[in-house]
N, C-alpha and C positions, 0 to 999 in steps of 0.2 A: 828483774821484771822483763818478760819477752812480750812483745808486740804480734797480731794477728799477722799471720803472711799475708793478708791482702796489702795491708801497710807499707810491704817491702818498698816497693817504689819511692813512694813518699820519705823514704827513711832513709834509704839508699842517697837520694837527690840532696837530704838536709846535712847529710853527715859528707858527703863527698862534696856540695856547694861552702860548708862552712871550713873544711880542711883547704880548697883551694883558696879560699878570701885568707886565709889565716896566714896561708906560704905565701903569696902574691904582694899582699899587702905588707906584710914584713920586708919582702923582697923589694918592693918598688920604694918604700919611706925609706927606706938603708944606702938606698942607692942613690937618692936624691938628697937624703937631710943628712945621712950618715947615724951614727946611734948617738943620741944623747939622754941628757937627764928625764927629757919627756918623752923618749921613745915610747915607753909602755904604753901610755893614757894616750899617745896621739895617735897607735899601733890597733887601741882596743878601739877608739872612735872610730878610723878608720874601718876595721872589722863589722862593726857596727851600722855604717852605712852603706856600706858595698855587698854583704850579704841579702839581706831584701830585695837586692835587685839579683842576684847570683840563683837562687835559690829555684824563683819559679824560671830562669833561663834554662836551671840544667834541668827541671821538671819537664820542659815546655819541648828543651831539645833532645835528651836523651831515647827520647824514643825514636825518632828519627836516626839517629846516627847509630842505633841498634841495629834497623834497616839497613844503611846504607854497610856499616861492619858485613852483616851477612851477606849482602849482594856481594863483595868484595871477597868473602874469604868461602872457602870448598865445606 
């Protein structure tokens, strides 16, 4: 199923905010708790509440640092 191009943005910001919550947050409980038995479930909550906030950030910011890329490169 494809989605209207006007969506791109929105879709762009949900798929790229949820793959960085997904790396980050692996990354930071791994490093702090180490892996164990409740890695997964304490992995997905974590996912789960840091997204929501991720989400309209990179909505809110990525236009701006489109800007600031172009003034920056030829």
């Amino acid at each position: 199923m494809k989605m209207p191009a006007r969506y791109a943005p929105i879709l762009f910001g949900a798929l790229l905010s949820a793959i960085m919550v997904a790396i980050v947050s692996a990354f930071v409980l791994a490093s702090s708790q180490g892996i164990h038995a409740g890695f997964p479930a304490q992995w997905a909550r974590s996912c789960m509440t840091t997204w929501p906030v991720a989400f309209p950030t990179v909505l809110l910011v990525a236009p701006w640092v489109r800007r600031v890329v172009g003034r920056m490169t030829a």
